[in-house]
Each structure stands twice: as structure tokens, then as C-alpha cells.
N, C-alpha and C positions, 0 to 999 in steps of 0.2 A: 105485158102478157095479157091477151084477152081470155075474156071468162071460158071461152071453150078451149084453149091450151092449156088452161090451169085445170081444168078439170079431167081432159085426157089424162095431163101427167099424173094428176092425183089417181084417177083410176090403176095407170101403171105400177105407181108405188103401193098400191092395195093388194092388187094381184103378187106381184113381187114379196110383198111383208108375208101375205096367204102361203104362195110357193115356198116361202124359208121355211114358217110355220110347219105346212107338211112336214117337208122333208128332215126336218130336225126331229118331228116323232118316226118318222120311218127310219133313221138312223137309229134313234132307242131303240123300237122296236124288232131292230136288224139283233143288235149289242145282247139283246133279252133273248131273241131264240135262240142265238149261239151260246148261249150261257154265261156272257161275258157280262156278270151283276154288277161288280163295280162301276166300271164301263156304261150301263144301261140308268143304274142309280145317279149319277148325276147326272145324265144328260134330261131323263124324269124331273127331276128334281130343278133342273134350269129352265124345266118347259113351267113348273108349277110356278115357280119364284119371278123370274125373269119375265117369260112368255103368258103369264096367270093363264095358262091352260089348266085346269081343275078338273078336267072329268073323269068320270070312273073309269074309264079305260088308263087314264097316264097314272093317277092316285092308287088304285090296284096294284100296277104292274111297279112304280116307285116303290109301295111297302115289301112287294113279295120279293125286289132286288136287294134287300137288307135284310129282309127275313134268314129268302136261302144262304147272306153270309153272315148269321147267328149276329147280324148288330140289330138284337132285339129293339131296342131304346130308339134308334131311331123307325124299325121296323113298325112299331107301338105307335109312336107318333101317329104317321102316313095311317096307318088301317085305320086310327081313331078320328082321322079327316074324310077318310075315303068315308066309313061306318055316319059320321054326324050328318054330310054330303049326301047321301043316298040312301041311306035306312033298310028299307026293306028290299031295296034290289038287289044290297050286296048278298052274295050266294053266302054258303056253309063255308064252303071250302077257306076263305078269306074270315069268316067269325071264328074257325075252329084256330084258323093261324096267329089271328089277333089275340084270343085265348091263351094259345102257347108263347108270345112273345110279354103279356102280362105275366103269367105265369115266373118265366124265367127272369122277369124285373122284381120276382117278388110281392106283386100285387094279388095274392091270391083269391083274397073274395073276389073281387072283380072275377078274375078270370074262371072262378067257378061259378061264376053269376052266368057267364056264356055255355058256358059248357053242361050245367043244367038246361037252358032253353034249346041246345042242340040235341040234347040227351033226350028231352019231353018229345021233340018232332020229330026224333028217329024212333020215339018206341023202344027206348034197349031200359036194361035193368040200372044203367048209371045213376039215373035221378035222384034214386029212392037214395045210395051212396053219398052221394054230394047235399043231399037234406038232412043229413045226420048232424044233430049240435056239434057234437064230438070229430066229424072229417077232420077242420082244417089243424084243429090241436094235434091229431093222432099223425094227419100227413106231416107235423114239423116238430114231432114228438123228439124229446133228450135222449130218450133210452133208444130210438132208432137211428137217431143219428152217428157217423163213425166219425172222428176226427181224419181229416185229410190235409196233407201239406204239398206243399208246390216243389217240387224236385228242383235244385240247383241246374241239373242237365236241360232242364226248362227251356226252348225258344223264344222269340215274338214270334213264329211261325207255329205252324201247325203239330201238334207232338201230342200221339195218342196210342191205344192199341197195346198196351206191355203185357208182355208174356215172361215169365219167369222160367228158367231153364238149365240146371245143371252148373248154378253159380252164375249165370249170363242171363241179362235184361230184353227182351228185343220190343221194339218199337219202330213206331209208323211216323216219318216228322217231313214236312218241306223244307225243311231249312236249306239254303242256299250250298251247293257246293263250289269248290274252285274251278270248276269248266266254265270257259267263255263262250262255250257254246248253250249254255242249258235251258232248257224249255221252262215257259212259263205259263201256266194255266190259267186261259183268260177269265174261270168263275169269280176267283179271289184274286188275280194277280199275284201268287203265290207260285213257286216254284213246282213244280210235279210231285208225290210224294213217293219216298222211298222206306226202304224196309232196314232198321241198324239195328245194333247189338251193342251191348257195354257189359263192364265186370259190375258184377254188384256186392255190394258190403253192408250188412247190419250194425248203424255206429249207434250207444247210445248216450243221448245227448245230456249236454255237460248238465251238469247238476243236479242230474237225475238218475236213480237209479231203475225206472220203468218205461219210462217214456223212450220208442228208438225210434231212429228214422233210417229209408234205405237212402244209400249212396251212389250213384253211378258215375263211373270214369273211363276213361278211354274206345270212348265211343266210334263204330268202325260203319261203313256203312256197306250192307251184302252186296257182292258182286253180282256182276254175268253169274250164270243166266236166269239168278232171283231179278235183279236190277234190268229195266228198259227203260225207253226213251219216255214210256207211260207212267201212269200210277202201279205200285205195288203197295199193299197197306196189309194191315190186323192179321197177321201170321200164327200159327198157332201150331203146334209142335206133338208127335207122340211122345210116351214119357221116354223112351231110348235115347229118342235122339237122331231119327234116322226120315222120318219123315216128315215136311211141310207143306201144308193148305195156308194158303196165302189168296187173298185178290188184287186181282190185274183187268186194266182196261182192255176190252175185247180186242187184240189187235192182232195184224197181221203180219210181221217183221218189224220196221219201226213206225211203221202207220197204224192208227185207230182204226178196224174195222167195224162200218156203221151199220145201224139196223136200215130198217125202210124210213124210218119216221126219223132218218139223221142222227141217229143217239148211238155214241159210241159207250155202249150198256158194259158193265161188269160181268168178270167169269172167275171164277176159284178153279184156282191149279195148285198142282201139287208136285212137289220133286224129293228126289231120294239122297241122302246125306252117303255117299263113296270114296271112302279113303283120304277124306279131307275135304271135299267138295261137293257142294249141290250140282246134282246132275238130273236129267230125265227130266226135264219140266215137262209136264201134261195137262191140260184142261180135262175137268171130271166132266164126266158122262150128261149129267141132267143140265148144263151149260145151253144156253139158248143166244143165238144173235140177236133177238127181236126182244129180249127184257135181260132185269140184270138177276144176279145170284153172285154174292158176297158177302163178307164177316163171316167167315167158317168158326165152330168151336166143337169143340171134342168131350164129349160123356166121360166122368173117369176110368170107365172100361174099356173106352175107345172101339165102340162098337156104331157106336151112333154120331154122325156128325151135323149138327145143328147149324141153320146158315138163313141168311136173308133173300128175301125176294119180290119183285112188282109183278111175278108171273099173271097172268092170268090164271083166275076164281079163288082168291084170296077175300078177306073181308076187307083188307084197307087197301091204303095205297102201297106200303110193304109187309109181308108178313113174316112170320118165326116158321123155317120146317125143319 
């Protein structure tokens, strides 16, 4: 082979290694705005290791694919590469996440060492807070702390949200059912999440005569027409028994209905307990297609109903109304 065939083909195999290149971030990048994290995290992660693609574009978007699924530890990692890697270009937004994913590994000075310098360059009252000798003892203080125990009803899936009610549990969990047909949500790979109920029992445990724990059994999970093909989560109940606010992905029969910007956003609805059955479901009024409103909870006079939101002119990115 003479030196100008060898060198075409080399050219070829260059351009060719380039084109995979691309296209292996534009498939992350595809995986990332559908919200499919897992999915986007290691394809990031094979471009970092395999392909030594490092730049703040793949390093960013690999840590916030672990962040958004709460695996702080590796999420930590990535931003503390992305952060060493690029210093003062990475924005807030990426220091306040790296913050919160120290935070939740238990590294707290660190993570209050960020959140002071974020505090300083926004100007708010947090700084003076976090300078106090006394913060991080008071934040991981004995006397504030409550004991907490891990419920036997427990999954490896998703289980949160419990509402107490007239002798019955209700709770928000993915956990797998028996349909061969069941959707799978590509953020976590995890199943859709649904809305169930158990009997619950105060037992108190052997050898003690102060210490209880609750029990739950016979776990059912709400029918039609609480239960779609969507998420339904964090239900919360008047004290009767006759009405529930729940959140549901904004949808249309069995399809997600999208905003502009592709986001199939959250709504709180509500339906009426009739002779044995939830009936009426309804989306409340202040429901927007274009941002979400969800997590309802109820004032003890049930005059006031508290719930979340990304609306527009809030001060974060969600707020408390």
C-alpha cells in the first residue's frame, strides 16, 4: 500500500471514529431530554471512561443524570470532576446540586462551605446562618432528632407519601404489578407509580414496654378511576373520609398530555368517596398545562389546601402555596 492509500484510509477511519463520537453524545443527549437518567448516565459515563470525552457539557449532564435519580455518591463524584475541570465556569445551578448531593452523603461542612459562597453572591440572609459556630451541631442536634424505622412493607422500589386514615395506611410506591402489560418510566427505570392502602396495627415491640412500631398488611392497591396508566402519588384525605387530592401526570385518557416545551407537568385532582367507591375525578381549578402543581396537603380545619409548584414568579425553582 503506498503512502497516499494509507493515508486516505487513515483519513477515513478518523472521520468515521469522529462520526461514532458525535453520535454516541447525541444519543445521551437524545436519553437526557426525554428524561430517561439511567439510560443518559451511562451512555455519559462510557463517553467519560471509554471515549475520554471530559468536557463540561458530558461531566455536567453525567452528574445531574444521578443526581435527578437521588444516587447522590455517584452524583458527588461527576460534579467534583466537572467543579476541579472547570472552576469558575461551572454555573450555580450545578454548585447549589453538588451542595445538596454532599449534604445527603453526610459531608456537611463541605457542603456548607458551598452554600455560604452561593449565599455571599446572591445577597440573602443565609450566610450570617451558616457562620454561626453552633449551625452544624444545632442542624444534627439529639434532642431534634426523631427515631425512624424502615417499615417491613418496605420495597426496592419507590414507597413514600403515607397518609394515616381511619385505621388504613395509604401510600405512593412503583413496585411491580402482575400485568404483562405495565409501563415503565424511563427517568428511573421503575415502574409508573401508584396510589395503595393497608390496615395498619400499633405493635409494641418485644421487650419493651415503650418503644412501638406501626405494622402494615394486606396491602391493596386503588382502583379505576384513582389508578391510570400514569403516575398517581401523595394522596391526602379529609378527616370523613369522603374526599381525595391526589397527583396525576397531566394526561389525556391514557396518554400524557404535553406542555409546549414537551413536559408532561403534574395536576392535583380530586374525587368523592360514594357508596364504596371513588367516583368524580376532577382536576382543580388553578391546574396549568404549561408547569406542574402537586403534593396537596390539607390544614387541620381543611380550609386551606397547601401544594407545590414551578409556576411562574415563585422564588425557586418550586415553591410552597
Amino acid at each position: 500500500m503506498n503512502f497516499k492509500k494509507l493515508l486516505a484510509l487513515t483519513t477515513v477511519l478518523l472521520v468515521l471514529a469522529v462520526n461514532g463520537f458525535g453520535q454516541s453524545r447525541k444519543v445521551a443527549d437524545r436519553y437526557f431530554e426525554e428524561y430517561s437518567y439511567v439510560q443518559s448516565a451511562k451512555l455519559y459515563k462510557d463517553l467519560v471512561l471509554i471515549k475520554g470525552d471530559s468536557s463540561q457539557h458530558v461531566l455536567s449532564r453525567l452528574a445531574e443524570s444521578y443526581y435527578n435519580n437521588s444516587d447522590t455518591e455517584e452524583a458527588e463524584i461527576w460534579y467534583q470532576k466537572l467543579i476541579s475541570n472547570f472552576n469558575e465556569k461551572v454555573g450555580e445551578k450545578h454548585l447549589f446540586k453538588y451542595a445538596q448531593a454532599l449534604r445527603s452523603n453526610g459531608k456537611y461542612k463541605k457542603s456548607d462551605s458551598i452554600f455560604l459562597k452561593l449565599a455571599q453572591s446572591q445577597k440573602s440572609g443565609l450566610d450570617e446562618e451558616l457562620k454561626k459556630d453552633s449551625y452544624l451541631s444545632d442542624y444534627t442536634s439529639q434532642e431534634k432528632r426523631i427515631g425512624v424505622r424502615n417499615l417491613a412493607i418496605n420495597t426496592p422500589y419507590s414507597d413514600f407519601g403515607g397518609f394515616l386514615l381511619n385505621g388504613k395506611s395509604y401510600f405512593t410506591s412503583s413496585v411491580p404489578n402482575d400485568s404483562k402489560r405495565q409501563k415503565i418510566y424511563k427517568w428511573n427505570n421503575q415502574p409508573f407509580l401508584n396510589i395503595y392502602k393497608a390496615e395498619e396495627d400499633i405493635q409494641t415491640l418485644e421487650g419493651s414496654k415503650q418503644d412501638t412500631i406501626l405494622v402494615l398488611a394486606n396491602v391493596q392497591k386503588l382502583g379505576e378511576p384513582i389508578a391510570s396508566e400514569l403516575h398517581e402519588s401523595t394522596p391526602v384525605f379529609t378527616k370523613d373520609g369522603k374526599t381525595i387530592y391526589f397527583t396525576r401526570n397531566n394526561s389525556e385518557g391514557k396518554r400524557a398530555r404535553r406542555s409546549k416545551k414537551n413536559t408532561s407537568n403534574l395536576k392535583i385532582y380530586k374525587a368523592s368517596y360514594v357508596n364504596g367507591y371513588w367516583v368524580n375525578v376532577k382536576e382543580l381549578p388553578f391546574n396549568n398545562d404549561e408547569y406542574s402543581t402537586g403534593h396537596p396537603a390539607l390544614s387541620p380545619d381543611e380550609k386551606t389546601l397547601y401544594f407545590v409548584s414551578n409556576m411562574p414568579g415563585g422564588y425557586g425553582q418550586s415553591d410552597i402555596y
